[in-house]
C-alpha positions, 0 to 999 in steps of 0.5 A, a space after each residue: 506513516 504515510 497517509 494516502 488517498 488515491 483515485 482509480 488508475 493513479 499508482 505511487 511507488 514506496 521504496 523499502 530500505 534493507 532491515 525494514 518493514 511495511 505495513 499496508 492498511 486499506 481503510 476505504 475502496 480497493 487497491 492492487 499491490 503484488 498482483 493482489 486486490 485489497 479491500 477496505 479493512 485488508 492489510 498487507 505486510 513486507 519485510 522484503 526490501 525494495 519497491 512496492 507499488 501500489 494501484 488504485 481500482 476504485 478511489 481509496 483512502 489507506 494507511 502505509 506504515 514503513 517500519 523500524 
């Protein structure tokens, strides 16, 4: 469990191994992940290996569970 906190414009990257899974919560402000805006209280899930970036629009606080 990985706890973030972000400002506008700052982007990280998490590289999901091969039989993984990813579970993205948006707690506060808003983020871009694949093109998509997600808002407070917005998840998103991966079980595609490989990287996911993650941007921020405005300062947010979030949640990336990288599962078993």
């Amino acid at each position: 469990i990985y706890k973030l906190q972000m400002k506008p414009g700052e982007t990280i990257t998490h590289d999901l191994a091969e039989n993984r899974g990813a579970w993205l919560q948006i707690i506060k402000g808003s983020a871009e992940v694949a093109g998509e805006i997600l808002d407070a209280g917005d998840a998103l899930s991966t079980e595609d290996a490989g990287e996911i970036s993650i941007s921020a629009v405005e300062t947010i606080e979030a949640l990336l569970f990288d599962l078993n």
